[in-house]
N, C-alpha and C positions, 0 to 999 in steps of 0.2 A: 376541766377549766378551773373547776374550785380548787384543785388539788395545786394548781400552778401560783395561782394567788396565795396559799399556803407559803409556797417555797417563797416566793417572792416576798411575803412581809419577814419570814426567817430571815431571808439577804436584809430588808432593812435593818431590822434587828443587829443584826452581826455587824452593819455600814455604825448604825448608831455608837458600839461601844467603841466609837474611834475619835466618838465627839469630844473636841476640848473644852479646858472648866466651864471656861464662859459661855459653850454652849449649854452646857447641864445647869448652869446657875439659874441661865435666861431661863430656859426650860421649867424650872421649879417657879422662878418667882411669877412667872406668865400663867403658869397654872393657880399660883396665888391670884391673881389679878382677874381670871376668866370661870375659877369658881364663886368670885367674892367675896374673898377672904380680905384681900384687898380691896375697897369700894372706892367709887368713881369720884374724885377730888381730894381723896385722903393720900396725908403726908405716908412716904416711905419711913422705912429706918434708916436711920445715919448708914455712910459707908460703912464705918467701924461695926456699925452693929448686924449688917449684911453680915462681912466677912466674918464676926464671931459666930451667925447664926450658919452660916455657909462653909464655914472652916475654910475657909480662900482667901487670898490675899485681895487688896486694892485693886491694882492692875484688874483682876480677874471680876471682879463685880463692876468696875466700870464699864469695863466691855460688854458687859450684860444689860447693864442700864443703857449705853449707847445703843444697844440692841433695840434695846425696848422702845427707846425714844423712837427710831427708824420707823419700827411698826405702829407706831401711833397711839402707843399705850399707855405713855410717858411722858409728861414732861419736866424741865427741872429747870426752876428761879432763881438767877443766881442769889446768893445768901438764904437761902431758903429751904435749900433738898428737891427730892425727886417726888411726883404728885401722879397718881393715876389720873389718866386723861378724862376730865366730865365727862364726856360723851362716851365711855366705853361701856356695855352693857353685859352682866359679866353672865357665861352662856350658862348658869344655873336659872337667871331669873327668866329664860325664853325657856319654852315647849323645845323639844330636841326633834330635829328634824329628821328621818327617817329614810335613807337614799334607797330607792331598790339597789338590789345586788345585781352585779353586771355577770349573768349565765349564759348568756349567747351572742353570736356574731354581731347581729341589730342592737342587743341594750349597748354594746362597743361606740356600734354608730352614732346610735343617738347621744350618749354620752360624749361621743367629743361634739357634735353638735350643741350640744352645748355647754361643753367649756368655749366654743368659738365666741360664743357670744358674752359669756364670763368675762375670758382674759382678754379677748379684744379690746372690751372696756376698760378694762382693770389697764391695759399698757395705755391706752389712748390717756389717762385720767395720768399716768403716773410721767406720762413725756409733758404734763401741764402743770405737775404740782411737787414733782420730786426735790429729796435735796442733793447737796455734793454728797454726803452721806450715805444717801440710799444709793443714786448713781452710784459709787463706789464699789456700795456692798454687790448689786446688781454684777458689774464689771468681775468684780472677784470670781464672784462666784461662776459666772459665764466662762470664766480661763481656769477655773479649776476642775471644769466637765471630765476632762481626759485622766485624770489624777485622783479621781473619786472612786473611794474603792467598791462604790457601786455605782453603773454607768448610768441606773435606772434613778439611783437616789441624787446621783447629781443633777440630773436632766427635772427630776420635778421640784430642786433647791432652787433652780434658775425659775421656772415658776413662778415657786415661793415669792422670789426676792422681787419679781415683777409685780407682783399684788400688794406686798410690802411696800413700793416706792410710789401707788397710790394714794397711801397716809389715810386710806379708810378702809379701818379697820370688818368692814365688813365685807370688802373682796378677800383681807387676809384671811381671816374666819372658815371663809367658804371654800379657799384652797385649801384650810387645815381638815376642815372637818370631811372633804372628799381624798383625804390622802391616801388611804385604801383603795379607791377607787382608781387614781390616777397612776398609784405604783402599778396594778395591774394592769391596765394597758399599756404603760411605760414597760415594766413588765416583760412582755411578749414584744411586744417591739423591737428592743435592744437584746430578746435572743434571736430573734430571726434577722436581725439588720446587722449583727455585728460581723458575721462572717460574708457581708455583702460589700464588698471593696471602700466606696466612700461615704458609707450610710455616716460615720461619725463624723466625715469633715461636714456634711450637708449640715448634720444639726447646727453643730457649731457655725456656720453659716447663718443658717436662720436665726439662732440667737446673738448672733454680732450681729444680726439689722435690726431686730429688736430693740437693743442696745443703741444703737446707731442715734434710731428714731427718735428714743428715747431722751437721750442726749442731747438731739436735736430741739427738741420740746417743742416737734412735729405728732401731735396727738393721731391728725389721719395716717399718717405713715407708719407710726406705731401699732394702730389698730390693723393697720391691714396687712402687716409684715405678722403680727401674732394670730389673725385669723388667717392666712396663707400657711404659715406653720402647724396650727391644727389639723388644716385640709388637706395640707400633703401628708400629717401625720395617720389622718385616716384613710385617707387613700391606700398608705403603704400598710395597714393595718388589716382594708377590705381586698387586698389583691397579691400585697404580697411582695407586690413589683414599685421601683422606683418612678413617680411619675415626674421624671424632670426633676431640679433641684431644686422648683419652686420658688426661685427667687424671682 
């Protein structure tokens, strides 16, 4: 089982160097921002000086910064620039929390028990407080599942982007820092399911109601379209078999 998690963080790896600029920009400056390099209410640099510190162009750092703002790490005044958000706490100045590793069939179980209760929230919270923006991003990412040159890495981006359209930062946090965890069961999932006729329409299913709910800024219906999707995900995890389409 260790061996598979292995290969599977290799596929992320090989998925990642497909990221474009503004994914790698976001990515550095976010890591500026969550070791504390960057501190909570302090002004950014100028675009200009992004892109000289970043070798990228405009275009490519605003998409970053848009990023940013999305996840809630950012915000920007007009005439002012771009500001880390007061409330973000950057995860050097917290104890690092410590997940056990998932070695057997049950830590599997228990672990999506409780992402149920995670991302349940996290979608209910995000069909209350999202923006067109985040909606957006969510939506992209949802139709780009099939197109992803990893099935596993696009299925926990749609994730991602559901925690992300929260706007608190600490359901995003919690999907980041279990990403290991989730690629592996994602992982295993998407080798045993792919060659099972509509295992990929199901998902994309359950993530367009997701979405739907979301949209709807139906908090109950969102919560329960994302714990329905956990529990068929575990189901087809603990058995093998499809139970239903879960919808």
């Amino acid at each position: 089982m260790r061996g598979k998690l292995l290969a599977i963080q290799e596929e992320s790896r090989a998925a990642g160097a497909h990221q474009s600029l503004s994914s790698v920009v976001y990515n550095e400056m976010r890591a500026l921002i969550m070791q504390g390099k960057w501190t909570p209410s302090s002004r950014l640099p100028s675009e200009a000086e992004l892109c000289k510190q970043f070798n990228v162009s405009r275009p490519v750092v605003r998409q970053a910064l848009a990023a940013l703002r999305d996840d809630g790490l950012v915000l920007s005044r007009q005439g002012s620039g771009s500001f880390v958000q007061p409330g973000v706490v950057p995860a050097a100045s917290e104890p690092q929390v410590q997940f056990p590793p998932l070695t057997s069939v049950a830590d599997l179980e228990s672990f999506l028990n409780f992402r149920e209760g995670i991302e349940g929230e996290a979608a209910a919270i995000a069909a209350r407080r999202h923006t067109e923006a985040q909606l957006q991003a969510l939506r992209d990412v949802a139709a780009r599942l099939g197109a992803s040159a990893s099935l596993a890495e696009g299925d926990y981006e749609f994730h991602r982007a559901v925690a992300a359209a929260s706007g608190n930062p600490f359901y995003l946090n919690s999907l980041e820092s279990l990403r290991s965890h989730i690629m592996f069961g994602l992982g295993i999932t998407w080798t045993f399911g792919a060659g099972q006729g509509d295992f990929q329409r199901t998902v994309q299913a359950h993530h367009g109601a997701i979405v739907d709910a979301i949209a709807a800024r139906d908090a109950d219906a969102a919560r329960d379209a994302m714990r329905r999707h956990l529990q068929w995900a575990r189901a087809k995890l603990m058995t093998g078999q499809f139970p239903g389409d879960g919808l």
